[in-house]
C-alpha positions as CSV (number, residue, x, y, z in Angstrom):
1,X,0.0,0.0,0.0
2,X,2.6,2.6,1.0
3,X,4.7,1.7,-2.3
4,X,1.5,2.4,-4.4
5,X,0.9,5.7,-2.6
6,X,4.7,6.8,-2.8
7,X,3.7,6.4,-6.6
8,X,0.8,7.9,-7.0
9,X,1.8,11.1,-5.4
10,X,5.2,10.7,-7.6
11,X,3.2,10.6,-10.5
12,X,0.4,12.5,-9.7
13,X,-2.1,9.8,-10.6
14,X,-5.8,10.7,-10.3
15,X,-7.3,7.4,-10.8
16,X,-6.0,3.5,-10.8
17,X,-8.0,0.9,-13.1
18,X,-7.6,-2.3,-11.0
19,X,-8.3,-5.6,-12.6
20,X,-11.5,-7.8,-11.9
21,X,-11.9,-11.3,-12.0
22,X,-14.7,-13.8,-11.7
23,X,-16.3,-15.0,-7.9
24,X,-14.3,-15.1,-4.7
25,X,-11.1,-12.9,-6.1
26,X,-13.4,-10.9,-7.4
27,X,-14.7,-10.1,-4.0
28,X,-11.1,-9.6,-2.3
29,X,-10.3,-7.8,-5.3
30,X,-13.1,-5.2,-4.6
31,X,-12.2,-4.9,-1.2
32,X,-8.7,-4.0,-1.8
33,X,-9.6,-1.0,-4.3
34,X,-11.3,0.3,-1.5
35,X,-9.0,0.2,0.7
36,X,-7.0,2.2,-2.6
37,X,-9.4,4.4,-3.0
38,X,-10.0,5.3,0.8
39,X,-6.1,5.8,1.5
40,X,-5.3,7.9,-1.5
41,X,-8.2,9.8,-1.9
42,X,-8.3,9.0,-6.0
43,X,-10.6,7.1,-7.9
44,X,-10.1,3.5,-8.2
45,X,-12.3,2.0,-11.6
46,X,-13.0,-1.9,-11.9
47,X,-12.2,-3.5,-15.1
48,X,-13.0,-6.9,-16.2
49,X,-9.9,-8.9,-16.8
50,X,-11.6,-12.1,-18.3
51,X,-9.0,-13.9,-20.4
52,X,-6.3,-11.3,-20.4
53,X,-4.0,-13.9,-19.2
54,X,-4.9,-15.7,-22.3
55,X,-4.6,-13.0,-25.0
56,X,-1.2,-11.4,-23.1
57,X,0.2,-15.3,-24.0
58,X,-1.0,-14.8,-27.3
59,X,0.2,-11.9,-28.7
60,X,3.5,-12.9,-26.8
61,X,3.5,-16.0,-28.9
62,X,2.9,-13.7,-31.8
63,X,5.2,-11.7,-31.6
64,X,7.8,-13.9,-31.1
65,X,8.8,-13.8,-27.8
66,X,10.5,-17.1,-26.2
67,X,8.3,-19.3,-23.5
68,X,10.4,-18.1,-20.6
69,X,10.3,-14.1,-21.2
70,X,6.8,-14.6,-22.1
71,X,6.3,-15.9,-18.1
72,X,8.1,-13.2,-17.0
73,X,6.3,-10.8,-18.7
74,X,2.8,-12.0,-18.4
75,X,1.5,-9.9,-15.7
76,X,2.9,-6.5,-17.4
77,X,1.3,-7.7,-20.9
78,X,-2.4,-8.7,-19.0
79,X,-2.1,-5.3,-16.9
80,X,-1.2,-3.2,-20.1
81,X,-4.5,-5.1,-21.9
82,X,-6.4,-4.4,-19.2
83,X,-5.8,-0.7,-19.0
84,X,-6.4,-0.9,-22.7
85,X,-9.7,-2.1,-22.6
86,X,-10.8,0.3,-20.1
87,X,-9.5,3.4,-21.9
88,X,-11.4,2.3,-25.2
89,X,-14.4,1.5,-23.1
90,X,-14.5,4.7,-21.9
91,X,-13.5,6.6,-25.1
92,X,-10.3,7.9,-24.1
């Protein structure tokens, strides 16, 4: 928590798009942006992250990248879709 505030003050964030998954996560998932949101005083925005996992490995494979940067790089590439979707969601 304090590593994300450091940041956002850094930065001068005004809102964090966290990701959402499906049933019980989903709930502690919830939870923790509102914690986020209560500690920073910014907007925190849910996104649905269904199968980002899947299409980060895919375009990964695409693109060329070996089977062991790919792991490594998985969570950047589902985060980076994830932000994606909600920016063209919301028409930004």
């Amino acid at each position: 928590m304090k590593k994300i505030e450091k940041e956002t003050e850094k930065e001068k964030i005004e809102k964090i798009v966290v990701g959402v998954s499906e049933g019980e996560m989903a709930e502690e998932t919830k939870k923790f942006g509102k914690k986020l949101e209560d500690k920073l005083g910014i907007s925190v925005v849910f996104q649905d992250e269904t199968l980002t996992t899947y299409e980060a490995q895919r375009f990964s494979i695409e693109a060329g990248i070996k089977r062991k940067k790919r792991k490594e790089l998985e969570d950047a590439y589902s985060a980076a879709l994830i932000l994606q979707e909600y920016l063209d969601s919301h028409g930004n």
